[in-house]
N, C-alpha and C positions, 0 to 999 in steps of 0.2 A: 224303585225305592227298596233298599232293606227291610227285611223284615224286622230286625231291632228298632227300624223308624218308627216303627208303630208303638212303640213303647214307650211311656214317657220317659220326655230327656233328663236325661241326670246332668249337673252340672259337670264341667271338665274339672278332672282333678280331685274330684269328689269321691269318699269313701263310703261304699256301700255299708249301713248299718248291719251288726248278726245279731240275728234273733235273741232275744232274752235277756241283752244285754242294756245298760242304759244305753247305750246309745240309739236301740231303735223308737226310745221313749223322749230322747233329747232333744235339742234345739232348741235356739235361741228363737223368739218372734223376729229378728234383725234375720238370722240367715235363711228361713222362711220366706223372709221379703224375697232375698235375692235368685231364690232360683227362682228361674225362668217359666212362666206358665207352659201347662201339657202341651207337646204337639199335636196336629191335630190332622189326622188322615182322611182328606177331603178329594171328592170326584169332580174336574174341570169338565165341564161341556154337562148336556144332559141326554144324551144317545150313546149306543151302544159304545161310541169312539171314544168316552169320555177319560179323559187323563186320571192316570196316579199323581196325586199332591200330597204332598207335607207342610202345613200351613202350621208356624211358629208365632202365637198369636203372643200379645202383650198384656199390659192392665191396664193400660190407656185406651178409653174407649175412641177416641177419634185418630191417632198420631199424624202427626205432617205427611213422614214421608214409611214409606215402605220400598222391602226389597225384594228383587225378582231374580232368584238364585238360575241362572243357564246351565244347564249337564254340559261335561264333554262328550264324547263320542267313543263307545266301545269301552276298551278294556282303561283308559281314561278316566271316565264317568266311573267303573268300578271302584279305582284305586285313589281315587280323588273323595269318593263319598263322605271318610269322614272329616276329611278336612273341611267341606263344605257344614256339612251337620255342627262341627266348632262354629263355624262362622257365623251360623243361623242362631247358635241359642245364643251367644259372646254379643251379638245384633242386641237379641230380644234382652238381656240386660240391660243395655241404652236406651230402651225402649223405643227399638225399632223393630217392628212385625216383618216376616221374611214368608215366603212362599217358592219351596223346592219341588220339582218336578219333573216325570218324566216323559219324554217326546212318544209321539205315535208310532210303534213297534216297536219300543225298548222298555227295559224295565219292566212294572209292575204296569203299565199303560196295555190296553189292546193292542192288536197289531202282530204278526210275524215278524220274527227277523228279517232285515227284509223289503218289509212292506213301507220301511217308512224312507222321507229321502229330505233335503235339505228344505224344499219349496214347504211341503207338509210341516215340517219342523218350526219353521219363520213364523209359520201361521199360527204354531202350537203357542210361542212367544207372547202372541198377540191377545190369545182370550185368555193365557195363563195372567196377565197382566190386568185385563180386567175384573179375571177373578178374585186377585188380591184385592186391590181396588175395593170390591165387592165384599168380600171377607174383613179386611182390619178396619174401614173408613179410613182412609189413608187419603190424603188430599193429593200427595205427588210420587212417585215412584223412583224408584234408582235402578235399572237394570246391570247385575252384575253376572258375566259369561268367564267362563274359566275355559281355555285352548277355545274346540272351537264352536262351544258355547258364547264363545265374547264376540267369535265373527259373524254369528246367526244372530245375534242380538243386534249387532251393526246392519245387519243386513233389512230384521226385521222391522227396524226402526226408519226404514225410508217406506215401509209400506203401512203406516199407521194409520193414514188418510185423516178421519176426523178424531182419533180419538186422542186423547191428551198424551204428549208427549214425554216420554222420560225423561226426568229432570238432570240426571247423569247417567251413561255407560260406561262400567267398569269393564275394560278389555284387561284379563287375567291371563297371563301368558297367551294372549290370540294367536288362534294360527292366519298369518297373515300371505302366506306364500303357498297356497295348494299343491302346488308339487314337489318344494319339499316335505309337505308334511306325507304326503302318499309314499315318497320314497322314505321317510324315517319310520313311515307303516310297514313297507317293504320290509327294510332292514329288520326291524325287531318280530317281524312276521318268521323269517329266514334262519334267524336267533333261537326264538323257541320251537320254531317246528321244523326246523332241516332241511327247508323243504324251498328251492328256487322257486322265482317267477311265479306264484301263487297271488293272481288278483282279483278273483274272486270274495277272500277277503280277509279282515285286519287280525289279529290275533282271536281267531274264534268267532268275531261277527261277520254280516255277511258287509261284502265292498258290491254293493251291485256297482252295475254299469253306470245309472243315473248318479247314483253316489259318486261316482268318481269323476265324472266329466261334472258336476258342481265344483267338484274340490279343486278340479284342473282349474277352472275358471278366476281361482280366489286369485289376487294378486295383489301384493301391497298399495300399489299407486293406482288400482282403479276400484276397492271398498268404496262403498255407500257413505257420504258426511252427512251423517242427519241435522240438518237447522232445530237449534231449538235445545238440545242436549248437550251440555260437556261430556270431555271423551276423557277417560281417564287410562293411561295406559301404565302396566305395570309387567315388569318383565327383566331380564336381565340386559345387559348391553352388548351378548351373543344372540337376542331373539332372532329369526331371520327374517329380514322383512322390514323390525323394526326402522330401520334409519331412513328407507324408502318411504313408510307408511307417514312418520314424524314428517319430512318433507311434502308430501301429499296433503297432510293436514295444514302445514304452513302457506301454498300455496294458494289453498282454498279457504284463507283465513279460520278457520275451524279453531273452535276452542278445545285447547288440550292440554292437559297437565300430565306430564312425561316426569313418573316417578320408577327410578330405577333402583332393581335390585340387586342386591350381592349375590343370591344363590339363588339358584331353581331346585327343582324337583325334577326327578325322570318320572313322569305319571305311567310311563308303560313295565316301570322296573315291579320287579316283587316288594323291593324296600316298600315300596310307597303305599301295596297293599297288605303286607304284612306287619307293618309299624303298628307303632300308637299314636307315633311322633307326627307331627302336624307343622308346616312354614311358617309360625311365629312370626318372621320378618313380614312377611306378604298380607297374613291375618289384620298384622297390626296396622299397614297400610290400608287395608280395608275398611277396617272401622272406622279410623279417622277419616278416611272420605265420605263415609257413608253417615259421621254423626258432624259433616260442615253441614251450614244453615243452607239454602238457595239464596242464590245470587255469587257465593264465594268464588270471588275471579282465580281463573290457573295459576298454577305456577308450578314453576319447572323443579323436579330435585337438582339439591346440589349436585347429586351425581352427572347429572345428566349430561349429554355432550353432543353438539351441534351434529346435524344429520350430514351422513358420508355418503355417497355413491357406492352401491350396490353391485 
């Protein structure tokens, strides 16, 4: 987590009040309402192992549904943060409770660089979910992963066993083909540091060995379909992967609503962590999935376009 995470959230867009002036004395009781209750930096687990959270609580003491924000990986998860932190409090205005967190060896969580690896992560998934749960009273959950946050959330989701099943999975650009995603590691590993054949690891963190023979393994047509959950995918109609993954899911009857975007994000570029600027298009696709009721059957965007061969 950021250490600004710890601070409560200001609304986006929002002008800091200066001292002495009315306005640190102003406000309406109406725009009071609207901002979003304090964040709240909370410990998952109860041992030494215990996770960094960011629990975005509401003022509805019971709400239906809550959300379970998935990091990417690496320099990803850095440059993605605040878009996710928009997405969390933009949520908690709808009066939907969210819960951001980070995996075992990353972030503000214990752990070395390192130490953690995809299996641990899956699992990290699992009780971060109960914690929510646990935290808002939330009766059903939405699991949303952004790269390959969205493909650990898929993944995690076949090893649930009893406990209650995500009511949707938002796949947020997934990485859905592991070995393009370790070669476009490559690539921009090669970019900023000069430096060939370096697989040891991504832009600064570490690629162990374990880490990389998981990611080898990812491949669009043989992902986990969880029964029980809509799959919601969001991405452009260059993702790689995508059109395989759509097919994969048609075959196995799987419920999927395949909403396409016009633009992406490079999450490994500088823009994306030096901005302010945040994907608006994608945000807004978010919320409206995440504020439909349960039960809302898919459906495909206009965009969308029958799956090609790979």
């Amino acid at each position: 987590m950021n250490p600004s995470d710890t601070q409560p959230a200001v609304p986006v867009n929002a002008t800091a009040p200066h001292a002495g002036t009315a306005a640190s004395h102003a406000g309406t009781a109406a725009s009071r309402q609207q901002r979003p209750p304090f964040i709240r930096p909370v410990r998952i687990g109860r041992d030494a192992g215990a996770l960094a959270g960011i629990h975005q609580p509401v003022a509805e003491p019971r709400p239906e549904t809550g959300v379970l924000i998935c990091n990417p990986f690496g320099q990803e998860a850095i440059r993605a943060q605040r878009s996710l932190r928009v997405v969390s409090e933009r949520l908690s205005r709808q009066g939907v409770p969210s819960l951001r967190f980070d995996y075992f060896g990353t972030g503000d969580s214990p752990g070395e660089d390192g130490s953690g690896h995809l299996t641990r992560w899956r699992q990290d998934i699992l009780l971060a979910d109960v914690h929510l749960r646990q935290l808002s009273g939330c009766r059903t959950t939405i699991w949303m992963g952004l790269r390959l946050g969205a493909t650990l959330a898929l993944q995690a989701a076949e090893l649930i066993g009893d406990l209650p099943q995500p009511r949707r999975i938002i796949l947020w650009e997934p990485v859905l083909d592991g070995e393009q995603y370790l070669g476009h590691l490559a690539r921009m590993n090669e970019f900023w540091t000069r430096q060939r054949n370096v697989t040891s690891e991504a832009l600064g963190f570490a690629l162990t060995t374990r880490i990389r023979r998981h990611l080898e393994a990812i491949r669009p047509d043989g992902l986990p379909l969880p029964a029980g959950s809509m799959l919601d995918l969001l991405g452009t109609k260059d993702l790689p992967g995508r059109n395989t993954f759509i097919g994969h899911c048609r075959s196995h009857d799987a419920p999927l609503q395949d909403l396409l975007l016009e633009s992406t994000v490079e999450w490994t570029s500088n823009t994306a962590l030096d901005s302010q600027w945040v994907p608006d298009e994608a945000i807004a696709a978010l919320l409206e999935i995440c504020g439909q009721p349960a039960g809302t059957p898919a459906k495909e965007s206009p965009l969308a376009t029958p799956p090609q061969s790979q």
